[in-house]
N, C-alpha and C positions, 0 to 999 in steps of 0.2 A: 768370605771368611765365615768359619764358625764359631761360637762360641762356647769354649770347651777350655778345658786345662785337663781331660785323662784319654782312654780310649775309650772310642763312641760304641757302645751296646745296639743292637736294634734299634734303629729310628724309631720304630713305634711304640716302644714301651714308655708311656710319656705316664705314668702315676709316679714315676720321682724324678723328671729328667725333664728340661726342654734343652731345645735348639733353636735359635734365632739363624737364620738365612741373611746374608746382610744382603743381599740381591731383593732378597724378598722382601725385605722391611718396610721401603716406601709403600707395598701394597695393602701390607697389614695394616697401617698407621689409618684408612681413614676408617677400617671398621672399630677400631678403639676409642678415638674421639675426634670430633673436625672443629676444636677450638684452633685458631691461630695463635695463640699466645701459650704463653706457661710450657711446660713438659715437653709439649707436642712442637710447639714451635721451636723452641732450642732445637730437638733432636731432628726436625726437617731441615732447619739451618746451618746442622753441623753434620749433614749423611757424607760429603767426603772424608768426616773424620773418622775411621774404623772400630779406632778404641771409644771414644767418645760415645759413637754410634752402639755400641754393644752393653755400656754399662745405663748409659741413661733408657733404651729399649725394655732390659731387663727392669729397671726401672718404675717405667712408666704401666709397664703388663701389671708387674707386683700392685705398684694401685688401683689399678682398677679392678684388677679381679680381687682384692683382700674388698674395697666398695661393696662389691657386688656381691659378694658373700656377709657384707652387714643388711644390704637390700633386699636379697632375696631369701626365702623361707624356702626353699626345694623339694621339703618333705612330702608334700602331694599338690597338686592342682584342682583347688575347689572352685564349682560354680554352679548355680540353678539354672538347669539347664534348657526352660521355661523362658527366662529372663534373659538368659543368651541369645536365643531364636528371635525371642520377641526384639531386641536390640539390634539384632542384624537384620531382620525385616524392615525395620524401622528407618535403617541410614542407610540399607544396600539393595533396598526391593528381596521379588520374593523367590528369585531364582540363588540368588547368596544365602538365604533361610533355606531354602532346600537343603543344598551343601552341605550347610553347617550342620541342619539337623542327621541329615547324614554322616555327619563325622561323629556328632556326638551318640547316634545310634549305636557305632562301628564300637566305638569306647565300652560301652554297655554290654555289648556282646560278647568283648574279648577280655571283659574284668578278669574273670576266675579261670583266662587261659596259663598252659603254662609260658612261661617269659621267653621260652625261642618260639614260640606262637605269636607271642605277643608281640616278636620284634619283624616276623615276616610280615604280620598283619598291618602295623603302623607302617612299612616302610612301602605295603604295597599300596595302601590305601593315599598317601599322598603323594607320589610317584605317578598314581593312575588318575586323580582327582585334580591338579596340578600341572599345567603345561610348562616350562622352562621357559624364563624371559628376563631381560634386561629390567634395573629397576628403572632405568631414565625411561624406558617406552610402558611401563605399567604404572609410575608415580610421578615421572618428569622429575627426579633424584638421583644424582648418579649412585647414592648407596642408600637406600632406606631398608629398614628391620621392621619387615612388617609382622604386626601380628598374626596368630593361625586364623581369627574371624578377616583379617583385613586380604590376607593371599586367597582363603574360599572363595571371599565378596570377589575378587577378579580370576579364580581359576586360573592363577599364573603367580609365579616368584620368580626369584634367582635362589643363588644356592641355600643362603644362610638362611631363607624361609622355607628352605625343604628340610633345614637342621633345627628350624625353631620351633614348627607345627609336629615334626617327629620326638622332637625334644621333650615339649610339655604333654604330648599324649603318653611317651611311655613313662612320665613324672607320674600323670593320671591312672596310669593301669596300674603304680604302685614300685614300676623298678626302683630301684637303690639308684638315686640321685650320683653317687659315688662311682657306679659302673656308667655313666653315660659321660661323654668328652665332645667338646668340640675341636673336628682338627680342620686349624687352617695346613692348607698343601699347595702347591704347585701340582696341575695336573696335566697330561702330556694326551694331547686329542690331534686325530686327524689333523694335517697342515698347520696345527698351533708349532710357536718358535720352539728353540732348544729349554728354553727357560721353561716354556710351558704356560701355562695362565693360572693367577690366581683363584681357587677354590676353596669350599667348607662343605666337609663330610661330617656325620656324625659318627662317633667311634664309640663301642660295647666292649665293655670290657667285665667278663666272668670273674676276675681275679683279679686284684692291683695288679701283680705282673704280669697279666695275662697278653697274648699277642690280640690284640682287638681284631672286632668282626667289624667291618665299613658296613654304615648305612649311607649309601649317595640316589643320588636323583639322576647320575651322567651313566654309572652300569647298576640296573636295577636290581642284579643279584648280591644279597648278604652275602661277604667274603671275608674271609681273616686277610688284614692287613696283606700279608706276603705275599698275596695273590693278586694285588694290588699293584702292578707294575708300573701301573702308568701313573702312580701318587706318590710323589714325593713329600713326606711332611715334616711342615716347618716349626709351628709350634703346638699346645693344644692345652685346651682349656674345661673349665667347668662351673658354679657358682659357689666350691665347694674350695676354690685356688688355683694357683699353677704350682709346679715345684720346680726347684732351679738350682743344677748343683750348687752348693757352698754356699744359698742362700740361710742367712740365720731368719729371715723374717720378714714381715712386709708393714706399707704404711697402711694409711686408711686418707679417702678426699669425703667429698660430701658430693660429687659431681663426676659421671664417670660416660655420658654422651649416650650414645645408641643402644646398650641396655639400659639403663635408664628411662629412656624414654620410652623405651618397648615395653617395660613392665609398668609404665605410666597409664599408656594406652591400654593394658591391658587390663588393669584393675578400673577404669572407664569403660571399659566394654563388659563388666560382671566379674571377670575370675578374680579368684585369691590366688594368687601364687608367692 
C-alpha cells in the first residue's frame, strides 16, 4: 500500500511529498533506529497492521529527522585539516592518511568549482576511491554509518557511505544543504527479486521542484532521476526535514540512533559539522 489520500505527482519530486512503501518499511526501519522498545518496537510489532503501520512510520520519520535538524548545523563542514590526517594516521596507519589527505586535497581544488563540477568531481572521486561492500564483512555490523575518515581507513562502504562521504563533501564545497536529499529506494539489479533490494542514493536538486540528478555508487553516471529506471524511491530525506502531505508539524526526541552516533563519531575524529 501507499500512503497517499490524492493523485501521486512524480515519485521524485520529494521537497513536499513523501511516500512510504509498506513493503519497504521493515527495511527502512533499521537505518532510523535499532532500539527494541518505544516507537520502533510498537511499529515492528504491529507491520501486519497497514493503517497502524502507515501513521506510526510517518510518525517515527517526523522525529527523527525534526532531531536531526536540532543536531545538526549543515551550513558548512569545518575542520583542520592537519589534525584530521594526523588523527587518521594515528588510529588507521599511514595508508588511510594517504586517502584521507587525498580527499581532503580533492575538496581544496574543487572549492571555487562551479557546482555541476563540483558534483561530478565528489561523486567521481568516491565511486573511484571506494570499493562497494557489505557492512557485516567491513565492521562485522549488519548496518553501520560509517563516517567519510572511517570508509577511506578501509577503502570500502555500502551504500549510505557512498551518500554520507558525498554528502559532507558537497556540504564542504559550499552547496546549499537544501538541494542535497537522501533517497532511500528499492533498486532493480541483475538477478535481484521483483521487489528489488534495498538502496541509498544521494539526490540534487537545482530547484525545490526540480526533477533530481542521482548521485549512486551501483551507475556511476550523474542522471536526472527519470533516467533512473531501475530506482524506485521510497522516501527521502535531509537534516533540513521530510515533508509529508497534510502533515501540520513534527516532534522533537533527544535520541535519534545512527545519525546520531555518526555525527558523534564525527566531531571525535576533528570536524564541526
Amino acid at each position: 500500500m501507499m500512503v497517499s489520500n490524492r493523485v501521486r505527482p512524480s515519485p521524485w519530486i520529494w521537497w513536499h511529498t513523501l511516500w512510504i512503501d509498506h513493503q519497504s518499511a521493515s527495511d527502512v526501519l533499521p537505518w532510523l533506529d535499532d532500539q527494541p522498545s518505544g516507537l520502533l518496537g510498537r511499529l515492528k510489532a504491529n507491520m501486519n497492521r497497514p493503517r497502524y503501520l502507515a501513521r506510526l512510520c510517518v510518525k517515527l520519520i517526523l522525529i527523527a529527522l525534526c532531531a536531526l535538524s536540532l543536531t545538526l548545523d549543515v551550513a558548512a563542514l569545518q575542520f583542520e585539516a592537519p589534525a584530521i590526517v594526523q588523527y587518521t594516521q594515528t588510529e588507521y596507519g599511514q595508508d588511510a592518511a594517504r586517502r584521507v589527505q587525498n580527499w581532503l586535497t580533492a575538496l581544496t581544488n574543487h572549492q571555487n568549482k562551479k557546482e555541476a563540477d563540483q558534483l561530478r568531481e565528489v561523486n567521481g572521486f568516491w565511486n573511484q576511491h571506494v570499493r562497494g561492500a557489505e557492512d557485516i564483512d567491513i565492521w562485522g555490523d549488519v548496518d553501520y554509518w560509517a563516517t567519510p575518515i572511517e570508509t577511506l581507513s578501509k577503502a570500502a562502504g555500502d551504500c549510505e557511505d557512498f551518500v554520507i562521504g558525498k554528502y559532507f563533501s558537497l556540504l564542504h564545497l559550499g552547496v546549499d544543504p537544501e538541494k542535497l536529499r537522501f533517497i532511500y529506494v528499492r533498486a532493480q539489479l541483475p538477478g535481484s527479486t521483483p521487489k528489488g533490494i534495498a538502496h541509498m542514493v544521494l539526490g540534487y536538486y537545482a530547484e525545490p521542484d526540480a526533477e533530481p540528478l542521482i548521485l549512486d555508487n551501483l551507475n556511476k553516471r550523474i542522471l536526472p532521476a527519470s533516467k533512473r529506471k531501475d530506482l524506485k524511491p521510497v522516501f527521502s530525506f535531509n537534516a533540513g526535514g521530510l515533508y509529508v502531505p497534510g502533515s501540520a508539524g513534527s516532534e522533537s526526541v533527544n535520541r535519534i540512533g545512527h545519525w546520531r552516533d555518526l555525527l558523534r563519531r564525527m566531531r571525535l575524529e576533528g570536524f564541526e559539522p
